[in-house]
C-alpha positions in Angstrom: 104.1 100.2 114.5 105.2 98.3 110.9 104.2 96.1 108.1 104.6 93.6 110.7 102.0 94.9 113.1 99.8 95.8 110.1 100.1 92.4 108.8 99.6 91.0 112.7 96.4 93.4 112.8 94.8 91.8 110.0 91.8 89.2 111.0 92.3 85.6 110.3 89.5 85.5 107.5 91.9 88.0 106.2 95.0 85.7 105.5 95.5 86.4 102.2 95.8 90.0 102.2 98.5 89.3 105.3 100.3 86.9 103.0 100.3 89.6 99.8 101.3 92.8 102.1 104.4 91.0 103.0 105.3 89.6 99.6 104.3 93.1 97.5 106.4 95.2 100.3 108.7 93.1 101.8 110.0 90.7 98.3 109.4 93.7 96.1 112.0 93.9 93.0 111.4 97.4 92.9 114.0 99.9 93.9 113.5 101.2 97.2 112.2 104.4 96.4 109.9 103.6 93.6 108.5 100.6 96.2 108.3 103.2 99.3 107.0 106.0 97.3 104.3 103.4 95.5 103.7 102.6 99.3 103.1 105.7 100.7 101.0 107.1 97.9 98.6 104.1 97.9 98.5 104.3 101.5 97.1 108.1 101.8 95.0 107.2 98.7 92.8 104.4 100.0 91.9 106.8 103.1 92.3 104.5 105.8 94.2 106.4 109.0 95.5 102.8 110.1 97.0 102.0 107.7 98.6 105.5 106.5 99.3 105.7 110.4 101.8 102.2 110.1 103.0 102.3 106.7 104.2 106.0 106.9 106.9 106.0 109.1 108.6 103.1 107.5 107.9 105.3 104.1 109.6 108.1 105.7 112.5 106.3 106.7 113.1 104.8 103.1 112.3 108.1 101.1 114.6 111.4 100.7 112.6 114.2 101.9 112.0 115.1 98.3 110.5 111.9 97.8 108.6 111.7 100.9 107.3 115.0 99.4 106.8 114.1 96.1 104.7 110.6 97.0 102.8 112.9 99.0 102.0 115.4 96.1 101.2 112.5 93.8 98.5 111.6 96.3 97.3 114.7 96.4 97.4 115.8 92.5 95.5 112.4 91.5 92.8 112.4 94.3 91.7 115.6 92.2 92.9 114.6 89.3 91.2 110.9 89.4 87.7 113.0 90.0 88.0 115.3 87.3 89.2 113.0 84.3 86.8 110.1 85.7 84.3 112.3 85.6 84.5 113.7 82.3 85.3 110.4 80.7 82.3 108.9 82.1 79.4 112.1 81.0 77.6 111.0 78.0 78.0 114.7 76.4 81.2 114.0 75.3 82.1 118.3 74.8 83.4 118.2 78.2 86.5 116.6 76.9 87.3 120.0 74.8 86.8 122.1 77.5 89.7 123.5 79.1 90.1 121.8 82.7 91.7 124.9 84.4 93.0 123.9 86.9 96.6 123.5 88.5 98.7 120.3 88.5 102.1 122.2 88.5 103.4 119.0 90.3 103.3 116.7 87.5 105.7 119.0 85.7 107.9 119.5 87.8 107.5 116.5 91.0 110.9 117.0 92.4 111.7 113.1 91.9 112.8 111.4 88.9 109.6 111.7 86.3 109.7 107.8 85.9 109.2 107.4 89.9 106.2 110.0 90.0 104.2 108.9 87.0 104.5 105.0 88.5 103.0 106.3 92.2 100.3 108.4 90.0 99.7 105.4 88.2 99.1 103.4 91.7 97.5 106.1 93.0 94.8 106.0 90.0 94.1 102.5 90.1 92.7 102.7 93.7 90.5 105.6 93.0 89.3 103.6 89.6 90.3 106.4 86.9 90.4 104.3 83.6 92.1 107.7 81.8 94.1 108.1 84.1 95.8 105.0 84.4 95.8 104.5 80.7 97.6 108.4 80.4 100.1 107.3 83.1 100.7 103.5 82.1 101.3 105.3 78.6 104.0 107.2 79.9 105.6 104.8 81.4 105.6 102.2 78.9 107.1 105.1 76.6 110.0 105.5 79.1 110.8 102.3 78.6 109.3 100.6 82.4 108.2 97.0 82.0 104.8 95.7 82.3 106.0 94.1 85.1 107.1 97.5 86.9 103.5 98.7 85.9 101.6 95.6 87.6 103.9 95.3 90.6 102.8 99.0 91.3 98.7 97.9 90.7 99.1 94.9 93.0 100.5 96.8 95.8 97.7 99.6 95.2 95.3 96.9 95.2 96.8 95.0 98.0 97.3 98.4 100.3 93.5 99.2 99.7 92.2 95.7 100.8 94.3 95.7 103.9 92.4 99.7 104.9 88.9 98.2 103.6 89.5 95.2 106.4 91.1 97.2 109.2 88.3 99.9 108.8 85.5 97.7 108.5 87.0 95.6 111.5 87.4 98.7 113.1 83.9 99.6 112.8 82.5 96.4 114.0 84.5 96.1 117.1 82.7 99.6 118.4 
């Protein structure tokens, strides 16, 4: 299936979030692979099969295979990533932020992708799994390359949009058994 048979899935109560999908994917200013990656990212990170299952072909189809790759990793990196800095930042014994974090995040170094494209689907990928440092880190670097605050929030509403469509679907899901 497609956006369209996403969008055609989602319940009536649900209008608004059918009306977003297809005006944060489908009139998106963003360049296709910033908007596809962003897309496929956000979709793996708000853990809904039904969603991943319909957005990830279209994803596929719009990505290079390094990008397809690369969205994929930046998924990956921050679901660990979002636990460990959340996590730290929100411990009241603050010494855990000197402590080394040892652990591997290659990826970020080196994603594959143009570093601008990367740090943007991190950046979307952090504001679904609620990582304040994170986002802050990432929206930093951005910023710093010179993306607009506009760029930045166009990735945040399709996070936030993408997550509310696999909250409905799942719960919907769930009640129809």
């Amino acid at each position: 299936m497609s956006l369209d048979s996403l969008k055609s899935a989602l319940p009536d109560y649900a209008k608004d979030l059918k009306l977003n999908l297809g005006s944060v994917i489908g009139n998106s200013e963003l360049p296709a692979q910033q908007l596809w990656g962003t897309v496929l990212a956000t979709a793996i990170a708000s853990r809904s099969a039904i969603v991943l299952r319909e957005l990830e072909p279209e994803a596929k189809a719009n990505l290079s295979p390094e990008a397809y790759t690369a969205a994929k990793s930046a998924a990956a990196v921050m679901a660990m990533n979002n636990v460990f800095y959340r996590t730290r930042h929100l411990l009241s014994d603050h010494e855990y932020g000197s402590l080394r974090a040892g652990l591997r995040m290659n990826v970020i170094g080196n994603p594959g992708v143009d570093k601008v494209d990367f740090e943007l689907w991190s950046f979307a990928v952090s504001a679904i799994n609620g990582c304040g440092m994170c986002l802050d880190s990432h929206e930093q670097v951005l910023r710093k390359a010179g993306v607009e605050r506009e760029v930045v929030q166009e990735a945040f509403k399709i996070a936030s949009v993408v997550q509310a469509v696999g909250v409905t679907l799942d719960a919907e899901a769930v009640l129809a058994e």
